[in-house]
C-alpha positions in Angstrom: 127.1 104.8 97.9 124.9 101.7 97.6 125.5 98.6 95.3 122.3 98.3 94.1 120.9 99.5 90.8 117.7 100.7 89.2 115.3 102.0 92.0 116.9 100.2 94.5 119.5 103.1 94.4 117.7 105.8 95.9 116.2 104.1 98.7 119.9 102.6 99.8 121.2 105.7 99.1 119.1 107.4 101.3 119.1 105.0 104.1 123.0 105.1 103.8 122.5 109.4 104.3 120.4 108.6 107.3 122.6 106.3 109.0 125.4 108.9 108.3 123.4 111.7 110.3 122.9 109.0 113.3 119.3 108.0 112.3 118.5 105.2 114.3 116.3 101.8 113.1 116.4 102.7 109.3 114.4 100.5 107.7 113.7 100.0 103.4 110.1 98.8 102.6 109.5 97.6 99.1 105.9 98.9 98.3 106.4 98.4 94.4 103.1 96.1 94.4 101.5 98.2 97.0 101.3 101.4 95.5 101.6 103.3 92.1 103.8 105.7 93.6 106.7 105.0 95.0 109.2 101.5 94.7 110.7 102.2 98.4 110.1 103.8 101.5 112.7 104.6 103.8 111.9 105.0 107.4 114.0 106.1 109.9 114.1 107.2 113.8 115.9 110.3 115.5 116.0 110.9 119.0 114.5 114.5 118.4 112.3 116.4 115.7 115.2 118.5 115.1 117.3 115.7 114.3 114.5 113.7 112.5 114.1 117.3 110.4 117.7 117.6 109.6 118.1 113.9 108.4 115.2 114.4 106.5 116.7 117.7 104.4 120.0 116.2 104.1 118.7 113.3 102.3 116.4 115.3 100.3 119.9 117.6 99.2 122.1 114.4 98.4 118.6 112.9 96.3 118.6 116.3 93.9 122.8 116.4 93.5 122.4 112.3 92.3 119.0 113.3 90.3 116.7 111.1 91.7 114.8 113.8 93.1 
């Protein structure tokens, strides 16, 4: 899904899930220096919490099936 490697991977894999369920201003932070627990975060926008919920859950599913999660 997203040429990167490492732990790049996950966060362009889950910004790539995102834009496919019509999140809107998906955005990747790297926090590697920030933080001891995370590399990326991916944030994203939906037009309802429904929407927001269900982007969310489908890019939690497609983490778990590639490992990463």
């Amino acid at each position: 899904m997203f040429a990167g490697s490492g732990t790049t991977q996950p966060a362009g894999n889950s910004s790539v899930v995102a834009l496919d369920k019509k999140a809107d201003d998906v955005i990747i932070l790297h926090v590697t220096d920030l933080t001891s627990y995370a590399d990326f975060f991916v944030l994203a926008s939906a037009p309802s919490d429904r929407q927001v919920q269900a982007i969310a859950r489908f890019a939690a599913e497609e983490l778990k099936k590639a490992g990463k999660a």
